[in-house]
C-alpha positions as CSV (number, residue, x, y, z in Angstrom):
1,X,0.0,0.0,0.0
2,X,1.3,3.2,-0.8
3,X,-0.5,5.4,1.5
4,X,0.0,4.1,5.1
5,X,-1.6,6.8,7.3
6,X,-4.1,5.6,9.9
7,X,-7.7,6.8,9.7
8,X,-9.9,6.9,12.9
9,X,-11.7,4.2,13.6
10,X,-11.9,0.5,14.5
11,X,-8.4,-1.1,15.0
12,X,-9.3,-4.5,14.5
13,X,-7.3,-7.3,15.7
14,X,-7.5,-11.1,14.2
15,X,-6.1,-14.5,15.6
16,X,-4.6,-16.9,13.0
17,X,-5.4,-19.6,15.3
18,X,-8.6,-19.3,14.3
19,X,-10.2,-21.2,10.9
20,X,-9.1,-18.9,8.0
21,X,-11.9,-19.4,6.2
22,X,-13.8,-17.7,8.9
23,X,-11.6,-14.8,9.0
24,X,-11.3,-13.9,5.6
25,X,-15.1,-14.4,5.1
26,X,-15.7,-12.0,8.4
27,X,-13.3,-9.2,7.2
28,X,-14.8,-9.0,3.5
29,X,-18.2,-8.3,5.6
30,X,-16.8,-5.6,7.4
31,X,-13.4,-3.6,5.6
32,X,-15.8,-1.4,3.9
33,X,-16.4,0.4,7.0
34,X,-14.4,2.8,9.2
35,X,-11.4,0.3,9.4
36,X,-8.3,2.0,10.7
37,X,-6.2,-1.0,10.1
38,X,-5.9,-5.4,10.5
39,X,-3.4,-6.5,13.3
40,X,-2.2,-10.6,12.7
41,X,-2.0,-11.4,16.7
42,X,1.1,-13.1,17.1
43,X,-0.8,-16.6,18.4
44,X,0.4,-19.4,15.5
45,X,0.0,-22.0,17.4
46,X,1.7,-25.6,15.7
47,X,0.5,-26.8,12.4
48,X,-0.7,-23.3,11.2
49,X,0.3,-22.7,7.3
50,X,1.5,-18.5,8.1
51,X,2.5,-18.2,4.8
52,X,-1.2,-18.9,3.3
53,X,-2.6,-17.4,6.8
54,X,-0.7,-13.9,6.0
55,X,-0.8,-13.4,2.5
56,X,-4.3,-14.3,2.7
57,X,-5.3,-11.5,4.8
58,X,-3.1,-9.1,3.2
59,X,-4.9,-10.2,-0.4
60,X,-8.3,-9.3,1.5
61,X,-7.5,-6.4,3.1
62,X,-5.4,-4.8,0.8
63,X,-8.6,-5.3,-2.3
64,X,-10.5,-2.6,0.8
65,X,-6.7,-0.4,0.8
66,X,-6.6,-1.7,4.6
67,X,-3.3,-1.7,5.8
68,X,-2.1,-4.9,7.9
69,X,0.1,-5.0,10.6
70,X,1.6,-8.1,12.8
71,X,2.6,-8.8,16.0
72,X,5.6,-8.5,17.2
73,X,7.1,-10.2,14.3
74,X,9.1,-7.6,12.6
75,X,11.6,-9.7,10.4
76,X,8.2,-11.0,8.8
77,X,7.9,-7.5,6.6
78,X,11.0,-9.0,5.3
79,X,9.2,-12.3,4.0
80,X,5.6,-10.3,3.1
81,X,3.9,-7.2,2.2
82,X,2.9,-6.1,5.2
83,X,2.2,-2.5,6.2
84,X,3.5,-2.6,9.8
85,X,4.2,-4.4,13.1
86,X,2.9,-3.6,16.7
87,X,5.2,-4.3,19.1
88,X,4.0,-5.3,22.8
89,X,7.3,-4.3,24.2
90,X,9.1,-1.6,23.5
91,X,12.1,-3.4,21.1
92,X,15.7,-2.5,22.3
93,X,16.8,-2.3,18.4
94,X,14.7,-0.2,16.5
95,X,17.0,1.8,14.5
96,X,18.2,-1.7,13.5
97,X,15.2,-2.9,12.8
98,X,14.1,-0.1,10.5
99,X,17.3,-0.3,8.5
100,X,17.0,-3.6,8.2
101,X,13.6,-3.1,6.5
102,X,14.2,-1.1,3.8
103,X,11.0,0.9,3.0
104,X,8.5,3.0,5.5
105,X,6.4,1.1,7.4
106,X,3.4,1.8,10.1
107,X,5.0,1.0,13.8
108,X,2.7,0.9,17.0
109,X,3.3,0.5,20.4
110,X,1.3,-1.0,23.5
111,X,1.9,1.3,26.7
112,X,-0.4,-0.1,29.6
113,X,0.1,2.8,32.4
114,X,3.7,3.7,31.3
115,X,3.7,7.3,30.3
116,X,7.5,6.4,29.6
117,X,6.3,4.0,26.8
118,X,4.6,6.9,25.2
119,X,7.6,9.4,25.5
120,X,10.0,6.3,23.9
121,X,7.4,5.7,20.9
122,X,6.9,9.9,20.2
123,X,10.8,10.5,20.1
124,X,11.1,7.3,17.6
125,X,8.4,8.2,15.3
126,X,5.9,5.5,16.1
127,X,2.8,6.5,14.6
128,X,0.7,5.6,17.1
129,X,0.1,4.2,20.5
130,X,-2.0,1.6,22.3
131,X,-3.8,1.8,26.1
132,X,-4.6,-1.7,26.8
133,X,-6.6,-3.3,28.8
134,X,-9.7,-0.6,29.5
135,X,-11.6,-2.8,31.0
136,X,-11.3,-6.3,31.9
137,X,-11.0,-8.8,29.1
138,X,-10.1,-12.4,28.4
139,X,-7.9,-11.3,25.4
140,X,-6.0,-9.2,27.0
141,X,-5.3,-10.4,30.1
142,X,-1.9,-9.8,30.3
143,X,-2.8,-6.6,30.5
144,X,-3.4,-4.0,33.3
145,X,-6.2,-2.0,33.5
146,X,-5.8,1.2,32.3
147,X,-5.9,4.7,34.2
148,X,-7.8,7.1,32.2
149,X,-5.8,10.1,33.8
150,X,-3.1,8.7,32.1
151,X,-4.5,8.0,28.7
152,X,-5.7,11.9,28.8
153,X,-2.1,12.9,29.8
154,X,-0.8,11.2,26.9
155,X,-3.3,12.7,24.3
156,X,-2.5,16.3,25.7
157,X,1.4,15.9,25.9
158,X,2.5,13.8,22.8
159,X,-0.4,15.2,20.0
160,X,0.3,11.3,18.2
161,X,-2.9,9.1,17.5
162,X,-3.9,7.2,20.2
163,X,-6.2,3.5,20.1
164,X,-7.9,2.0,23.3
165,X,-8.1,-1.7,23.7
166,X,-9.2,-4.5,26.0
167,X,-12.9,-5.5,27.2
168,X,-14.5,-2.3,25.0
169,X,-17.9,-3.0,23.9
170,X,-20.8,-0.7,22.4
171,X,-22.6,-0.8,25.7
172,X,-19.5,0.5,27.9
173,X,-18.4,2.8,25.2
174,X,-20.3,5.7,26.2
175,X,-17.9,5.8,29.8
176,X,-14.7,6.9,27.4
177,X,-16.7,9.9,26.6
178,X,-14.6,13.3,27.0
179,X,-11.0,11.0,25.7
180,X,-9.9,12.7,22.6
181,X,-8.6,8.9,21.7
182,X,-8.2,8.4,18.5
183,X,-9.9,5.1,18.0
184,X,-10.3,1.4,19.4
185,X,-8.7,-1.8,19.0
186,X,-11.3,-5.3,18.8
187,X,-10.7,-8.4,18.9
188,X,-13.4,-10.8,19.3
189,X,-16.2,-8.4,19.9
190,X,-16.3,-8.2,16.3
191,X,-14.3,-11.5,15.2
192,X,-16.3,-13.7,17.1
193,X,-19.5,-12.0,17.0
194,X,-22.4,-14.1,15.5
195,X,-23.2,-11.0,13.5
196,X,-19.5,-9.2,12.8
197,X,-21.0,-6.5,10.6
198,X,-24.1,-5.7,12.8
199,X,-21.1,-5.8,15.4
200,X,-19.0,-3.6,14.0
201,X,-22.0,-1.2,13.1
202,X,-22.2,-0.8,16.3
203,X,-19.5,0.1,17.5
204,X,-19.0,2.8,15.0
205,X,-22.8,4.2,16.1
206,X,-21.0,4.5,19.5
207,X,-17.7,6.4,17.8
208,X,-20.0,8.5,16.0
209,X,-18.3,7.0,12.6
């Protein structure tokens, strides 16, 4: 993709454990909305195929100009077109990594309560970061919960795009009214939703998207 800037929205997050089938037939359903961008979680469990797994979410996502990003995995945008990599961590060899790349690429960054985390990923040029968790959630439990005080201190001090994640749901929504947050990440609130596009729907009523 030539054009890698995140627009508001959903952050949506997908496991590759899952059947790909049902992934790829859940994203076509939804990429036409307010999609910021697809993040592969970094759970390939044994016997996965991540070559067809990757490049078949790239095909999908990139027919809808959806950028993709994986987890943690940053020597895979040397195997595959991918648009980015989240790290969970901050990674103590960036300016290596980037040179090893080659070509821009979107970087993210998951800061829990660490203000620090935020400081380290403005100075480096991330182009955004993640709070995680919100609210309690079984897909992000290694996760703390999130002060709010802090998020808002972030938004105010380091003017970079900033995605909420963890346990977020249209009902409890409403409560991160007043955070100028950029958007939210979702993982199976919309994945493993009986309905994903009536899911997604919404939860962009809720953004106002």
């Amino acid at each position: 993709m030539k054009n890698l800037a995140l627009k508001k929205g959903i952050y949506l997050i997908v496991d590759p454990s899952r059947e790909l089938d049902q992934i790829l037939g859940r994203l076509k359903k939804i990429l036409h909305l307010s999609i910021s961008a697809v993040q592969i979680w970094d759970n390939f469990t044994a016997g996965i195929d991540e070559k067809n797994v990757v490049e078949s979410i790239l095909t999908t996502c990139h027919q809808f100009h959806r950028p993709v990003l994986i987890n943690n995995r940053w020597e895979w945008l040397l195997r595959y077109p991918l648009d980015g990599v989240h790290f969970d961590t901050i990674p103590n060899n960036i300016e290596l990594i980037e040179k090893s790349i080659e070509r821009p690429f979107l970087k993210g960054l998951t800061c829990n309560n660490d203000l620090g985390k935020v400081r380290w990923a403005y100075h480096h040029q991330f182009d955004y970061v993640s709070f995680c968790s919100v609210f309690p959630s079984s897909t992000a439990n290694s996760c703390e919960l999130v002060n709010l005080d802090i998020v808002r201190q972030a938004i105010n001090e380091f003017k970079m795009p900033v995605f909420l994640a963890g346990g977020i749901t249209p009902d409890n929504l409403p409560q991160l009214s007043g955070i100028d947050y950029y958007g939210i990440a979702v993982v199976s609130g919309i994945m493993s939703a009986n309905d994903p596009l009536l899911a997604a729907q919404q939860y962009l009523k809720q953004l106002k998207m």
